[in-house]
N, C-alpha and C positions, 0 to 999 in steps of 0.2 A: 628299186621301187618297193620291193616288198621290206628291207628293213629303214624307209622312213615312216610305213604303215607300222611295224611293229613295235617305233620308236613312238610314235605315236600313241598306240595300245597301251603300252610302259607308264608315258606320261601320266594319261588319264586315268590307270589304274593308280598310280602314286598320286596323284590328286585327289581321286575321290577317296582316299585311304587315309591324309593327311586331313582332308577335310571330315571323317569321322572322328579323328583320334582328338581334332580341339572342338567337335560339335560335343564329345562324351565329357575335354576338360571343361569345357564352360558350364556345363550342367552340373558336372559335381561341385563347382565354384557356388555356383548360383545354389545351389542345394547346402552348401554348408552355408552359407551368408541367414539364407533364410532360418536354418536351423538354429542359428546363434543368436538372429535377432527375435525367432519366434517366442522364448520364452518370458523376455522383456514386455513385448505388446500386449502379450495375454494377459501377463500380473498386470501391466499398469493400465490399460484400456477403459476401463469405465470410469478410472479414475483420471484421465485424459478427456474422456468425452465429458466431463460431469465441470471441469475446470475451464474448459475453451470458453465456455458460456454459450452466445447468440455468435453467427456465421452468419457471414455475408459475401457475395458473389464479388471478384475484383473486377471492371468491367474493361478492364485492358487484356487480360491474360487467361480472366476465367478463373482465378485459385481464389476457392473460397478461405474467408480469414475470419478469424475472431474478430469479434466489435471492439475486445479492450484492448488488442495488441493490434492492431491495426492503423494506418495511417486513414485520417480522416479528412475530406475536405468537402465543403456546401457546395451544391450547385445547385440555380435555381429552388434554394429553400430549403433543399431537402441533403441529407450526408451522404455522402458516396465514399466507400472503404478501401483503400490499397493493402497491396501486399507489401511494397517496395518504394520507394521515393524514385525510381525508373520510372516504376509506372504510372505512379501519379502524375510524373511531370510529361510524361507520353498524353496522358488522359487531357 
């Protein structure tokens, strides 16, 4: 009795041990990604914002897009903007 209870205890101590040791690798993963990408975004940022132009809402998905690189299609008169030719054809 008492050692399927301490087999038990075991388990859940090596689990919850396993589970910090890839809770600390994913963070240091996650932390160097941003690390490497943060210095890109910063230099080229307003020079990103200043190039997209005018943003429009894609009404299939939600992802807003640039008006110049965008898929365009009329409806009822007016242009409605895709991200993807998916979602256009969803739309």
């Amino acid at each position: 009795m008492f050692r399927y209870a301490f087999e038990l205890i075991g388990l859940l101590i090596l689990f919850s041990v396993a589970r910090t040791v890839i809770t600390w690798v994913l963070r240091l993963l996650a932390g160097s990604v941003q690390m490497a990408s943060a210095p890109r975004e910063q230099a080229g940022s307003t020079e990103t914002l200043q190039s997209a132009g005018e943003l429009q809402k894609d009404p299939v998905c939600g992802t807003f897009v640039p008006v110049a690189s965008s898929l365009k299609r009329m409806v009822a008169g007016h242009p409605v903007y895709f991200c993807s030719p998916e979602c256009r054809d969803r739309f």
